[in-house]
Each structure stands twice: as structure tokens, then as C-alpha cells.
C-alpha positions in Angstrom: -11.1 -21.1 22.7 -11.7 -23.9 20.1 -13.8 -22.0 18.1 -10.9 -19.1 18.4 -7.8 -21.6 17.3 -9.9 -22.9 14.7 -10.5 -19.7 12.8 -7.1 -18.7 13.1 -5.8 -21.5 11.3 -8.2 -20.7 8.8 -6.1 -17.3 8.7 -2.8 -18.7 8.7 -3.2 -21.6 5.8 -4.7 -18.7 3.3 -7.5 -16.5 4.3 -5.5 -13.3 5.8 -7.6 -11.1 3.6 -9.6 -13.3 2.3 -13.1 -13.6 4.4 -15.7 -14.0 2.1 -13.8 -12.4 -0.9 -14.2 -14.4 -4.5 -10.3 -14.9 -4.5 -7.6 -15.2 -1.7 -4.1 -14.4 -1.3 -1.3 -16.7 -1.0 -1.0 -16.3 3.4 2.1 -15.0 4.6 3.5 -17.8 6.1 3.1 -19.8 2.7 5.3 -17.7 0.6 9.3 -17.3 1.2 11.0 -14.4 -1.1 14.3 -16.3 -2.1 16.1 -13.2 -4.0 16.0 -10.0 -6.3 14.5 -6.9 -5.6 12.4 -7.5 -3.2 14.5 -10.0 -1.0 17.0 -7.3 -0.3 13.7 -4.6 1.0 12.8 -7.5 3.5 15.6 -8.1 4.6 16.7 -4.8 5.3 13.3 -4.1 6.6 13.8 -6.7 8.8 17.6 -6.6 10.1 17.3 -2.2 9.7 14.1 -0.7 9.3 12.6 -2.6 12.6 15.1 -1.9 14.8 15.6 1.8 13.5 11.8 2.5 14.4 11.4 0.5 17.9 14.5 2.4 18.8 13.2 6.2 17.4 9.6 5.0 19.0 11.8 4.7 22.5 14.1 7.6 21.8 10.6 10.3 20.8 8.7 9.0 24.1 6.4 6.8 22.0 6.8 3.7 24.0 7.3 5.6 27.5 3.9 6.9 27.1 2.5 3.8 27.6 4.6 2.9 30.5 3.9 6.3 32.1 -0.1 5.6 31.6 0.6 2.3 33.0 1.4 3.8 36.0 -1.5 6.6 35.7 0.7 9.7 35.9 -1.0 12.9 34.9 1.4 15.1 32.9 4.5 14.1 30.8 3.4 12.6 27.9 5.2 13.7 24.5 4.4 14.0 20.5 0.8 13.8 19.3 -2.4 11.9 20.3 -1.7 9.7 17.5 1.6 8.3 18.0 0.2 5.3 20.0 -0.6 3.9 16.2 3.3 4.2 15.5 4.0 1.7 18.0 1.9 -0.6 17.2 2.1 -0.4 13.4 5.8 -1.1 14.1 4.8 -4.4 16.4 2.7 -5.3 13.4 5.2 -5.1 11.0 7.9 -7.1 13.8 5.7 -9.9 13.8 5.3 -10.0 9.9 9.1 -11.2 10.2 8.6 -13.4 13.3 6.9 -15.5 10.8 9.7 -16.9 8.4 12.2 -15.7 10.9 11.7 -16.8 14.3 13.6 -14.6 16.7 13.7 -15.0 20.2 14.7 -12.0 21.6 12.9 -10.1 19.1 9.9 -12.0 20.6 10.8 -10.9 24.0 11.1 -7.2 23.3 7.5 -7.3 22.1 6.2 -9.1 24.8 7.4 -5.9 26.3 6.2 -3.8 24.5 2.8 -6.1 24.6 2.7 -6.1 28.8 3.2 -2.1 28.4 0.3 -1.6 26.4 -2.0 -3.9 28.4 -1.1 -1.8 31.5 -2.0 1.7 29.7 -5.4 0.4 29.1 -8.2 1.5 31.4 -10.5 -1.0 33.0 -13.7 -0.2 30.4 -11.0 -0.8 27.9 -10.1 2.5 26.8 -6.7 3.1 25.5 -5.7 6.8 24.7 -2.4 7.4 26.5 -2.8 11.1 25.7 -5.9 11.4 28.0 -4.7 8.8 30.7 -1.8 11.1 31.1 -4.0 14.3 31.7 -2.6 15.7 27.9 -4.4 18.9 26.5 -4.6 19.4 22.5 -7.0 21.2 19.8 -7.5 18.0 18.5 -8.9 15.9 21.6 -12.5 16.7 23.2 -12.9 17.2 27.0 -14.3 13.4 27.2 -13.3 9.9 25.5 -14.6 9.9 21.9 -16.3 13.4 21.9 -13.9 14.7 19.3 -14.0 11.7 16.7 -12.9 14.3 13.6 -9.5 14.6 15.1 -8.7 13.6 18.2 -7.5 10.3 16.3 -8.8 7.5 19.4 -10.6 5.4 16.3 -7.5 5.5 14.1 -5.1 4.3 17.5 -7.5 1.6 17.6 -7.8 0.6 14.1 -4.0 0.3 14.1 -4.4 -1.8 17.2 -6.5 -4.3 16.2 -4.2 -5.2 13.0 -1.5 -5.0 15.2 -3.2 -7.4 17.7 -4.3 -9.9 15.3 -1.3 -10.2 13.4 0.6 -10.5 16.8 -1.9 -13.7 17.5 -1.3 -15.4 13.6 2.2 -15.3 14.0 2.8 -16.3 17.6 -0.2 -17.6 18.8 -0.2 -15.4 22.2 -3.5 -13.8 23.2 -1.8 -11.0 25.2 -2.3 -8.5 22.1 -5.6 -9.5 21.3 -7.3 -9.8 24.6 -5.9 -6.1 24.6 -7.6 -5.5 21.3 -11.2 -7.0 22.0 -11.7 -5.3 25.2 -11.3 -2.1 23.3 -13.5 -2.9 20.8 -16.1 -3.9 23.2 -15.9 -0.6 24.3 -16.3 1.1 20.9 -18.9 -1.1 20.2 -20.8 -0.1 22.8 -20.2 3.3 22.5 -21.0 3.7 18.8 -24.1 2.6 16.8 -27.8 4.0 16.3 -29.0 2.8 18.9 -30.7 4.9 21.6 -27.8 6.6 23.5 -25.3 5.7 21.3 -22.3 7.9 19.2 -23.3 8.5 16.1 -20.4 10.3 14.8 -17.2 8.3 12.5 -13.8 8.3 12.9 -11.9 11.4 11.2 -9.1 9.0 9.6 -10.4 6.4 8.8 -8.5 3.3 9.4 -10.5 1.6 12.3 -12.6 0.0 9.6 -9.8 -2.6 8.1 -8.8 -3.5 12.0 -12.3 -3.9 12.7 -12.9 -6.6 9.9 -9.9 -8.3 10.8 -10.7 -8.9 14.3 -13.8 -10.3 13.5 -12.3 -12.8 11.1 -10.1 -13.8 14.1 -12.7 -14.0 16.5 -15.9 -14.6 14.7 -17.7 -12.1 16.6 -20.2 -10.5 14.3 -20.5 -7.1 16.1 -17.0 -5.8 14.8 -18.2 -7.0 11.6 -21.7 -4.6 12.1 -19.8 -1.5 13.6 -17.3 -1.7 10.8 -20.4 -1.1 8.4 -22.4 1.1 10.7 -19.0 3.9 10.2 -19.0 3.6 6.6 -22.8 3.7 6.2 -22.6 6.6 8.6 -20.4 8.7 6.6 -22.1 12.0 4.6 -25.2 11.4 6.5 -26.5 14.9 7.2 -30.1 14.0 8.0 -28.5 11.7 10.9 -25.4 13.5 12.4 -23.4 16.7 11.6 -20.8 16.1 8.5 -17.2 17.1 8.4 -17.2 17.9 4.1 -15.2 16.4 1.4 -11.7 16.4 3.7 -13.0 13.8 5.7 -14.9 12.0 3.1 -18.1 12.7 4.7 -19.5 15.3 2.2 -22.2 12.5 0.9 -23.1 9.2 1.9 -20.8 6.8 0.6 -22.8 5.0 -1.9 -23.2 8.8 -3.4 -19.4 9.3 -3.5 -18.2 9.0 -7.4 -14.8 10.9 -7.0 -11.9 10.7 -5.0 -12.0 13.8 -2.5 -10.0 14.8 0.5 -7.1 13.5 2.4 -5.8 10.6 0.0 -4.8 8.2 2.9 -7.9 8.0 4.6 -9.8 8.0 1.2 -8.0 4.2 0.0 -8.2 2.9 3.8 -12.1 4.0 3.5 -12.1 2.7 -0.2 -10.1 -0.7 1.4 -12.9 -1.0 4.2 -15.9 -0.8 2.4 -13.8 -3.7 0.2 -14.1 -5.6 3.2 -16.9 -5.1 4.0 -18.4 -5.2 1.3 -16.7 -8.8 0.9 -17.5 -10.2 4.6 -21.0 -8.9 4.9 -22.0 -9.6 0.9 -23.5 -5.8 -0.1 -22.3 -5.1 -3.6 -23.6 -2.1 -3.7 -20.4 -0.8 -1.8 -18.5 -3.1 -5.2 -20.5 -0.6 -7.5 -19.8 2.7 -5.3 -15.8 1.6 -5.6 -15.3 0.1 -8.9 -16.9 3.9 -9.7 -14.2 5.7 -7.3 -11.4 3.4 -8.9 -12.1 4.2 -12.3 -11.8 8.0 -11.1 -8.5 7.9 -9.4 -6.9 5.8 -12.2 -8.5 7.6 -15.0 -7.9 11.0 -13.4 -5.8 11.7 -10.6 -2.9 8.7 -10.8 0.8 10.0 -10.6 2.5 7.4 -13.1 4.3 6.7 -10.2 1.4 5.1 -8.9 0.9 8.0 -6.0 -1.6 9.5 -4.9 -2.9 12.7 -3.1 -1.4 15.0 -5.7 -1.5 18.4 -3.8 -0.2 19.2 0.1 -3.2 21.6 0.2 -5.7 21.9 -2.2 -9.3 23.9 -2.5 -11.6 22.4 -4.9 -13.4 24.4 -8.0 -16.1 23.7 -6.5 -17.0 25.6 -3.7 -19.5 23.2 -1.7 -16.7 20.9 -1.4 -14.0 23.5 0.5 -10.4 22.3 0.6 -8.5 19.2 2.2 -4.6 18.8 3.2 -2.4 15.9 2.1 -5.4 15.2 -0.7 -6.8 14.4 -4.1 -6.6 17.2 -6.7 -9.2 18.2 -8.7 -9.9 15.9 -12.0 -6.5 15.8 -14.2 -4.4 18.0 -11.5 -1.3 16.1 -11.7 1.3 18.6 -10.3 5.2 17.9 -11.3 7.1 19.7 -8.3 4.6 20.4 -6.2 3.4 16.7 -6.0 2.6 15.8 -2.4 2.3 12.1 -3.0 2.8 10.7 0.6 4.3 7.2 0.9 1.4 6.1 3.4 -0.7 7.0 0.6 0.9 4.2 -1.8 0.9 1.9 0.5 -3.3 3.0 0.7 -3.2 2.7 -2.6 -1.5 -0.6 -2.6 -3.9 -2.2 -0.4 -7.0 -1.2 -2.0 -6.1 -2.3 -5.7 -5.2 -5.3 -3.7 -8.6 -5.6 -2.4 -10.2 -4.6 -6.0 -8.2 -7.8 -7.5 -9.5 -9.9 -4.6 -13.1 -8.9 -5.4 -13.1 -9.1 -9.3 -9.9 -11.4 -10.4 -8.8 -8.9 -13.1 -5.2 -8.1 -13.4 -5.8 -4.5 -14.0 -5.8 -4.0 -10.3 -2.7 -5.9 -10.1 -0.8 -2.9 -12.8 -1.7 -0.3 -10.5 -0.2 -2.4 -7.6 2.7 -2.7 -9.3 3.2 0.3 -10.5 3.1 1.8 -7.0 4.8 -0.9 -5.3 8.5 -0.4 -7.6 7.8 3.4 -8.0 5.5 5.4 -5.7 6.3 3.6 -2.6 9.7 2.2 -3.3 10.7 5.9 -3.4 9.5 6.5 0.3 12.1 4.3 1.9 16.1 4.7 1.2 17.9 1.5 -0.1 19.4 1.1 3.2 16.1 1.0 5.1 16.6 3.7 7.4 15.7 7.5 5.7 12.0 8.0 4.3 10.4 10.1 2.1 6.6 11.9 3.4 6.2 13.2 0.0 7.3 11.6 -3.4 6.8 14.3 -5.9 7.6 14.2 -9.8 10.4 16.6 -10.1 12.3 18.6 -7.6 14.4 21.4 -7.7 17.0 20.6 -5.4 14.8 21.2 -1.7 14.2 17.3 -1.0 15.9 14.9 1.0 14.4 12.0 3.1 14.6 11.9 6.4 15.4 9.3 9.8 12.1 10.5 11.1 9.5 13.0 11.3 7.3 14.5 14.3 4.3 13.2 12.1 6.0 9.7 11.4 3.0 7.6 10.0 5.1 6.6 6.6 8.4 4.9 8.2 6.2 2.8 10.7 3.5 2.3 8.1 6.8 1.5 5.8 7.4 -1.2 9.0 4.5 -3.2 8.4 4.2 -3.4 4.6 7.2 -4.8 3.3 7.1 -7.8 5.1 3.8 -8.3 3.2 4.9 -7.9 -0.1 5.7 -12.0 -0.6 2.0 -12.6 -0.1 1.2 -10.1 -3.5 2.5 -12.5 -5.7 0.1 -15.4 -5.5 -3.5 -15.9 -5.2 -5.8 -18.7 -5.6 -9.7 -19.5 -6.5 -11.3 -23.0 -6.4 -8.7 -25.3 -8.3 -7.0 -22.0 -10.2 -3.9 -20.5 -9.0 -2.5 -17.2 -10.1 1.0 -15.8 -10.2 0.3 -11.9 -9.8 3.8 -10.8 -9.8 7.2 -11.6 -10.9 8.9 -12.1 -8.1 12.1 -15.0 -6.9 10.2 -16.8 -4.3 8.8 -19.7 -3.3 5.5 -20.4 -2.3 2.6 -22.8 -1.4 -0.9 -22.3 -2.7 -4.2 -23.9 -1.4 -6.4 -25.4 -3.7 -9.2 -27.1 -4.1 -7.9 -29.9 -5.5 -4.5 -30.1 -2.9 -1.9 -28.1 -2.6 0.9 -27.0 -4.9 4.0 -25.7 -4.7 5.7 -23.1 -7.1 9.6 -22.4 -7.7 9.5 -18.7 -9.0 13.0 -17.6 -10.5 13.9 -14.2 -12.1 16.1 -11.1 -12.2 12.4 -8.7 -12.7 12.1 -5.9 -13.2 15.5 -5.3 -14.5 15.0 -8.5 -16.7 11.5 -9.6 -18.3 12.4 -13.4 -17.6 10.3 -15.4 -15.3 11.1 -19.5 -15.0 8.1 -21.0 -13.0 8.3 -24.7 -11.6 5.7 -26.4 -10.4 7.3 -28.0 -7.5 4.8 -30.1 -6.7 1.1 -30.5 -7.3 -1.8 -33.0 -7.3 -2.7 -33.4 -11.1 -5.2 -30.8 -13.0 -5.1 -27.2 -11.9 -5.1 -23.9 -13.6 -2.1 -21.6 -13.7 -2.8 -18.0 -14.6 0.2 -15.9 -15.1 -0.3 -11.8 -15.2 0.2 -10.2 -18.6 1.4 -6.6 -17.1 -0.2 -3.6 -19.1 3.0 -2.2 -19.3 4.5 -5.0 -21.7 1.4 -4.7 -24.0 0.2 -1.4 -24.6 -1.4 -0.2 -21.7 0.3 1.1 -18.5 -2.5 2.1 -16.7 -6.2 0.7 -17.3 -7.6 4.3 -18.6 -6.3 6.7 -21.3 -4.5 8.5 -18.5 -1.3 7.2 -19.5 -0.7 5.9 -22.9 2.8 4.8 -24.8 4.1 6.6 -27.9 5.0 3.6 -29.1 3.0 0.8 -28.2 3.6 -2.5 -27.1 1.4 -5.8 -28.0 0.6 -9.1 -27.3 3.6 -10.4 -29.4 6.0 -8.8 -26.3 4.7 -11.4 -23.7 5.3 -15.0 -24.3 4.8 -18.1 -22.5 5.9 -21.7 -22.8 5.5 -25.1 -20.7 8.4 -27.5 -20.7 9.4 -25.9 -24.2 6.6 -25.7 -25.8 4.6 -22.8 -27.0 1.7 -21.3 -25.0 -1.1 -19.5 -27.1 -1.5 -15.8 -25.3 -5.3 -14.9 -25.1 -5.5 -13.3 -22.0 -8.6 -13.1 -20.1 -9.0 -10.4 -17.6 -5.2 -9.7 -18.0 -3.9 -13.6 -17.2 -2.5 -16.0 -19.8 -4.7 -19.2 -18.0 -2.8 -22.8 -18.8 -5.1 -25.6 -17.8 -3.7 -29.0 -17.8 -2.6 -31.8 -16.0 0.5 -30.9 -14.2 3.5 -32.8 -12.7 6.5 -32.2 -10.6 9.3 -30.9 -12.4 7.2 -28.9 -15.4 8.3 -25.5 -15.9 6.9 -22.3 -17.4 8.9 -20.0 -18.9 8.1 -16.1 -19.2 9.3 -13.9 -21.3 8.6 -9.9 -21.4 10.0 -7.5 -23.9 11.1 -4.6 -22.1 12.1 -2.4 -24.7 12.4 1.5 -23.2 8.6 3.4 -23.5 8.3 7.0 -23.9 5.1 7.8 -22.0 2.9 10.8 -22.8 0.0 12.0 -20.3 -4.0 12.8 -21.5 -3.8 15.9 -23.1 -6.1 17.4 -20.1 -3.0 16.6 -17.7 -2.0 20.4 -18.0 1.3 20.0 -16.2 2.5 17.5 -19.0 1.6 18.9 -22.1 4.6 18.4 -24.7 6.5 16.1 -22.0 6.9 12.7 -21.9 8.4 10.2 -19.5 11.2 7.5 -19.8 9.9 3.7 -18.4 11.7 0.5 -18.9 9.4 -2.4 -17.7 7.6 -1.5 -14.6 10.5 1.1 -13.8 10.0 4.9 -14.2 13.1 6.7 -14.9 14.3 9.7 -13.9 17.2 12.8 -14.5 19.2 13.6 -11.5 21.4 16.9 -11.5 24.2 14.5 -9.9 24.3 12.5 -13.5 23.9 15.5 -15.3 25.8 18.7 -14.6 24.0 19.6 -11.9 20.7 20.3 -14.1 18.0 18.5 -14.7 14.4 19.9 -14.8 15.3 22.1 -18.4 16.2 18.7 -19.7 14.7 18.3 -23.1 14.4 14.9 -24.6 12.9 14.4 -28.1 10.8 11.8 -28.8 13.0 10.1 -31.7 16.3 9.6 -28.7 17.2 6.2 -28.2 18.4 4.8 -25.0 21.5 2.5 -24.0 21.1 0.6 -21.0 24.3 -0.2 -18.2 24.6 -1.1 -14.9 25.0 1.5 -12.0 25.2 1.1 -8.3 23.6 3.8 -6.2 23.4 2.7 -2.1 25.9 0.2 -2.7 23.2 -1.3 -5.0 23.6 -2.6 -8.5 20.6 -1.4 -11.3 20.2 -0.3 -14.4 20.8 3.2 -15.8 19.8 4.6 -19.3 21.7 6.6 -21.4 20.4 9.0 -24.0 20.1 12.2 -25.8 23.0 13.3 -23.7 21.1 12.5 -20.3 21.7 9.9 -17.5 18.5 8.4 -16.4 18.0 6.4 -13.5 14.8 4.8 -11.7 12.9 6.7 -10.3 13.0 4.8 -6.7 16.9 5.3 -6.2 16.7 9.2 -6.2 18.2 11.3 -4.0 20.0 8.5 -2.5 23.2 10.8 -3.4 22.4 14.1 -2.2 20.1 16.8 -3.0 19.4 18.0 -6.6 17.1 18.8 -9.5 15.2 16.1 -10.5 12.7 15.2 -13.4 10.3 12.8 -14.6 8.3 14.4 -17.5 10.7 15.5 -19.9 10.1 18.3 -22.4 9.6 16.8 -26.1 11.2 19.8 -27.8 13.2 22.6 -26.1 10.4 25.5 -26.8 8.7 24.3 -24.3 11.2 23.3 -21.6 11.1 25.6 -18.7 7.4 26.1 -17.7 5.5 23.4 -16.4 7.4 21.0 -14.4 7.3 23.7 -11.8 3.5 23.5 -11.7 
């Protein structure tokens, strides 16, 4: 139990994440959001989006599936094999807010919810409330684990152990966990090479991440092992039958160089062999995903940051078949037939995360960003309580979100995100701290040389001003502030994306207590290194001029279009703003734009005006009824009509 307590603290005070990565975020628990844009999200999250999903867990039979497995009935449970993981991706994300905002009855309820689950696990540790209950589905084999493509018992699990873990950090009960461990026992036993043993990987991924944060809470190196032995066992033909490119099991990993198949359980592969790759020290897994980053962002990035472009899609290549809810071929960037699903931003979210974590370069940190205020902003409604599955480009009037779905992975997944956003901003290394994004907060970073405290204040991203205090500190540190690609030249780290007119270095500008800050960045951070005191201050300040964007000219669905960003923001044309039209919209390259306030959602933001069009960001749409929307704009009217319908 010492041993345990130990390497929780560890957790708490800055390694959630961290293991043996080069760089570690700022922990939760150190980082308060004090106002903006993102203050509003948590709190709704937290006083809305919580509540709303406990309650459509209890209203779909979610959570009485557990109680009926507690009591082993056969017959009567409801939904799919995998809603267990909606349950407990919702705990997860109720305990994120336990954390800065204690809440006792909030507390209780999970407890619950906690005693509930415990029951509905079988005495080897199994925990499938579909096959307790006697349930029969396509997806489930006649015996635990003998349908591992889709029966979904390694994804529950995966979901679990985050769950269970996070449940421990922030309340320091075992109830969770003891739950968790015991199952993984199980799966431990049951999978491997050894003689006997499963050989077979989960069909959605996921299991991977819960696996390598159990055993950073426990120290037990066997979750560590089994975590490597699915990845390693992926594409493996000459050891176990392979599922194709859908399940990313068309080649061994290490062989993989493009993004294929289903896009979520591609970036929560892509985020496991990241920690894996950071825990167990095999950078061989670095190479084989710095080479499936560069693909997704040089070739198949929505510049709202999603990903997955196409609800169904069957490859050129023949050998490869097709995939559902998936990567595109190279460069297939679909308009209105995006799929785009908000679980797969938050995927992608977490890996880039990951990438930053392993390399320090702030490129990682623009694709974050990108998704984080456009891609999966989208997916959940101002007021925290309608979501979006997919998050396309342009619409022509068919989309609305939704209060749930019978597949409702994205508002629970939603659930547990938010909370974390805080934690993005900050990271440390050795005696170097670095402020990733803009964001009002305060926060508390472990470094080598003691602990300082930063005082983050600014109106981003409607405003490029950033005021940083240093609170207090313990003398020499360095303090590397993000240059975003966006303010200087480069919104995405390929040629994917590129601005017409381009901004530079002269756009981003720093000083300390008044005085002027050279700007050589290296790896994307301005880095000050000095002695500091209590009470200095570094001021920010981005340009944020509007951008026209235009796309590579292999991007076949934008060809003579070009998008409207302002800052991080992507803007969009609503048919509400606009006579009821938007996706013939034509606006030339030479228009110039007036910014004013709007509210949409009872929300204040900012709204562009030109060429006779009312743009808004992209995030807020819909929020006022369906419509014709639009993202790429045509650059001359000869070309207007065909290809945002591609």
C-alpha cells in the first residue's frame, strides 16, 4: 500500500501522462482555468454536461445493466455490448471535476455507481454485463474474449481502467481500482504468447492507454508488457489471423506508414504505442509514428483539425478493402460529406498531445489547437447538452446535433475531456517550463529548481493578447512561450494548408516587464532564460489579422476555394446570416473583412463581415437551426456550385 500511495502522488504533483516521457504536463490538480473560453466549456461541462449524461446513462439502461448483472439475471439487458464504456467514461470525466471542485453528493452518486460495478463483475474478474445477462449479438463470440474484433470486452476495459485510476487520483478510494486490477489480472492471463494464451488484439483499440495508466498507478510491470504485446501483435499474419486495414491490423505496426481505417481507434493506437513507446523506451514505435503523423497532417487533416474524413470509404487499393467512420485515401478531404467524428478529435487531441510530450516541438501543439477551438469545439453545443457525431465542412441544411445517440461514444467521450483541457496549457522539463496555450488560468509548475507559479490573463482567441505573471518562482528557470503557426505563416506543419497572405515573425511579439524580447524560436517556442522574480510579467502579443486559406492543389474538393480564419478560429457562412444560402457563396480573394461582436447561445464572439457575407466561427454552427453551411468558399463565381458537395 506504500508503494501504491507513493506512486500516486507522483501522479497527482505532475506525471498524469508523463511516465518516462522527455516532458510532462502541468497535472490536473495544479492548473485552475480562471476565465474565457474555456472557463465557460468546464463549467458547463461540469454543472450541464455531467448531469445530462449520468441521467441519459440511467434513462437508456446503461447503469441498470450493471445493477441487473449484479444480481445475475439472465435476460433484460438493453443498448449495445459496448455501452458499459459510456458509464464509465462519464465517471472519469465526474471525477476530473471532483478535483478543483469537491462535491459531496456528486461523490456519493459515484460511489454508487462504483459499488454497482463492483457487483457486476464475476469472481475471475470478468466484467461484460452483456454476457452476465445471457445477451445474444453478431458482435459477441459464444465465450469471454473469443470475438476480440468486435465484441468490444478490451475496449470496456480500456475505458475502465482510465476510469478507475482517475477515480483513485482524485479521491483516493480504491473501490474503482481494485475493480480495475482484478480485470486486468484476468486479461493478462488470458492474453500473451505464451503457451495457451489469446493471441488475438482488441478490435478498437483503446485498452492500450488504460493499460499504461494502470501500471503507472500500480507499478505492476505486466500491464506495462500486455499493453506492448497488443500493439506488437497487430498485422502479424505469420502469428494470428489479421482483421485488414479497418482494424489497423493489415501490417505490423512498425510497417504502418499511413493512416488507414476507422480514425478513432487509429489516434488511440497511434496514442498507445506513444506510451509505450515512452514507458517501456523503444523508439522504434517514435520512428513508426512521427512517419504516421507526418501523413495525417500532410494528407488527410480537415483544417478543422478532424479527422476520419469519409463515413465509409473503400481504398484504391484493393489489398486494403474498405473501413467505416475512417481515413480517406491520400488528399481525400470531402466538404459535405465529411464524416469527422468528435471522438475522433478528441483522438486526435490526445495523440499530438503525446507527439509534444515525446519531442517538445510546438508543431504538435498547432494541431492541438487547431482541433481543440474547431474540430472538437463543434461536437458539443454552447450549452453543453446537444453533440455533434459528425463535424463536416459544409452542409446543406440535413444537420443538427443531437441530446444523444444509440451509439453515444462522443457526448460521454465529450464528459471526460473538457475537464482536461487546463492541464494542455503548461508543461515542464528539467528547470524549463512551457506555456503551450493561451489560456486565463492559473497554474503551478514542477521544476527542477522548485516550483513556480504563473498568472495567465487573456481574452484568446478572440484577442491575440496574453499577460503572463510569474507569480512566484525560485530564481533562474526558463520560460518558453508557443509561437502558434497560425500567427506566422504556417497553419499546419505541412504544405497541406498554406495562407494567401502570409504571416511572419514580426506578427508575434514578446516583452518582460516592458522590455523587448528578441523572437528566435526554437522548435516553435520563444525560450526567455533569466533570473526571475515575483511580480515580473510577460506580455504577448499576436497579430490576428483575417487569413484567407487555400488547400494543396491535390485537395480536389478545394480547388479554387479558400477559407476565412481569424487567429486559431475557422469561420464559416450560415444560411441563417445570409438569406438562407450559403454553399454557392463566392468570396474573392481581394474582400476584406470587418469584425463585430455577435451572440449566438446566449454567447458573445466575434463575427466577420464581408463581400456581402456574415461569417461566423465555425464552432457556433447550427446552434440556430438547420441550414446551408460552408467553409471553403469559391474564389470566383465560375466555379461556385460543384465541389463543396463532394
Amino acid at each position: 500500500m506504500k508503494k501504491m500511495q507513493t506512486l500516486v502522488f507522483s501522479v497527482i504533483s505532475g506525471a498524469a501522462f508523463a511516465g518516462g516521457y522527455p516532458y510532462a504536463p502541468a497535472a490536473l490538480n495544479d492548473v485552475k482555468v480562471t476565465g474565457g473560453f474555456w472557463l465557460a466549456r468546464i463549467e458547463t461541462n461540469r454543472l450541464v454536461t455531467v448531469k445530462t449524461d449520468f441521467s441519459k446513462c440511467e434513462e437508456t439502461g446503461r447503469i441498470a445493466n450493471f445493477e441487473k448483472a449484479a444480481r445475475r439475471e439472465k435476460g433484460g439487458f438493453k443498448g449495445v455490448p459496448w455501452d458499459d464504456s459510456d458509464v464509465y467514461k462519464v465517471i472519469e470525466g465526474a471525477v476530473y471535476t471532483l478535483v478543483q471542485h469537491p462535491d459531496p453528493e456528486l461523490d456519493r452518486y459515484i460511489d454508487g455507481l462504483v459499488a454497482k460495478i463492483a457487483g457486476a463483475q464475476e469472481a475471475d474478474g470478468y466484467l461484460y454485463t452483456a454476457r452476465t445477462l445471457g445477451h445474444k449479438a453478431k458482435m459477441m463470440g459464444p465465450k469471454p474474449f473469443s470475438k476480440n474484433r468486435d465484441a468490444c470486452e478490451l475496449y470496456n476495459a480500456g475505458h475502465l481502467y482510465e476510469a478507475a485510476v482517475a477515480h483513485y487520483e482524485a479521491t483516493g478510494k480504491r473501490t474503482l481500482l481494485d475493480v480495475a486490477i482484478k480485470n486486468a489480472d484476468l486479461v493478462a492471463k488470458t492474453f500473451g504468447a505464451g503457451k495457451g494464451q489469446n493471441r488475438e488484439v482488441p478490435g478498437h483499440e483503446e485498452i492500450e492507454i488504460g493499460l499504461c495508466r494502470l501500471y503507472r498507478a500500480t507499478g505492476n510491470e505486466k500491464y506495462l508488457k500486455l499493453a506492448q504485446h497488443f500493439i506488437d501483435m497487430r498485422g502479424r499474419k505469420d502469428l494470428r489471423p489479421v482483421w485488414g486495414a479497418a482494424y489497423q491490423d493489415h501490417k505490423p505496426v512498425l510497417e504502418q506508414k499511413e493512416a488507414l481505417g476507422h480514425a478513432v481507434r487509429a489516434a488511440y493506437l497511434y496514442a498507445g504505442m506513444a506510451d509505450v513507446a515512452a514507458l517501456a523506451g523503444n523508439p522504434a514505435y517514435v520512428e513508426a509514428i512521427d512517419a504516421l503523423w507526418e501523413n495525417v497532417v500532410g494528407k488527410k487533416l480537415h483544417l478543422n483539425g478532424g479527422i476520419g474524413a469519409r463515413r465509409r470509404v473503400k481504398y484504391r487499393d484493393p489489398a486494403l478493402g474498405g473501413a467505416n467512420e475512417a481515413f480517406g485515401d491520400e488528399y481525400d478531404l470531402p466538404n459535405c460529406d465529411a464524416y469527422l467524428e468528435t471522438c475522433a478529435a478528441i483522438g486526435n487531441v490526445l495523440w499530438n498531445e503525446r507527439m509534444f510530450l515525446l519531442h517538445g516541438d510546438a508543431k504538435y501543439i498547432d494541431v492541438m489547437e487547431r482541433t481543440l477551438y474547431n474540430g472538437f469545439a463543434s461536437g458539443v453545443s454552447i450549452g453543453g447538452d446537444e453533440f455533434f457525431y459528425p463535424n463536416p465542412m459544409a452542409s446543406k441544411g440535413g444537420y443538427k446535433r443531437s441530446r444523444w445517440f444509440d451509439c453515444s461514444c462522443c457526448p460521454v467521450n465529450a464528459v471526460r475531456f473538457i475537464p482536461q483541457i487546463g492541464r494542455f496549457a503548461y508543461a515542464t522539463r528539467g528547470n524549463a517550463a512551457y506555456v503551450n496555450l493561451f489560456v486565463e488560468s492559473e497554474a503551478t509548475l514542477r521544476l527542477a529548481g522548485g516550483d513556480v507559479r504563473l498568472s495567465q490573463k487573456t481574452a484568446y482567441p478572440w484577442n491575440g493578447a496574453a499577460r503572463i505573471e510569474v507569480a512566484d518562482c525560485r530564481g533562474r528557470f526558463t520560460l518558453n512561450i508557443r509561437v502558434p503557426g497560425w500567427c506566422t505563416g504556417r497553419p499546419v506543419p505541412s504544405d497541406l494548408y498554406g495562407q494567401v497572405v502570409a504571416g511572419t515573425l514580426d506578427d508575434f511579439r514578446v516583452t518582460v516587464n516592458g522590455a523587448a524580447v528578441e523572437v528566435a524560436p526554437v522548435k516553435g517556442y520563444c525560450a526567455i532564460d533569466r533570473e526571475w522574480k515575483a511580480g515580473d510579467v510577460v506580455e504577448v502579443s499576436m497579430d490576428m489579422p483575417v487569413r484567407r486559406i487555400r488547400a494543396n492543389g491535390k485537395v480536389a474538393a478545394d480547388r479554387g476555394r479558400a477559407a476565412v480564419e481569424r487567429g486559431p478560429i475557422v469561420f464559416c457562412a450560415e444560411g441563417i446570416d445570409n438569406g438562407g444560402k450559403a454553399l454557392d457563396a463566392c468570396l474573392p480573394l481581394d474582400v476584406s473583412f470587418t469584425g463585430r461582436e455577435i451572440e449566438i447561445a446566449s454567447t458573445r464572439m466575434v463575427a466577420l463581415s464581408g463581400g456581402g457575407l456574415t461569417l461566423v466561427p465555425y464552432f457556433a454552427w447550427c446552434h440556430r437551426g438547420a441550414g446551408e453551411m460552408q467553409t471553403w468558399f469559391p474564389v470566383a463565381p465560375a466555379s461556385s456550385a460543384g465541389s463543396a458537395a463532394r
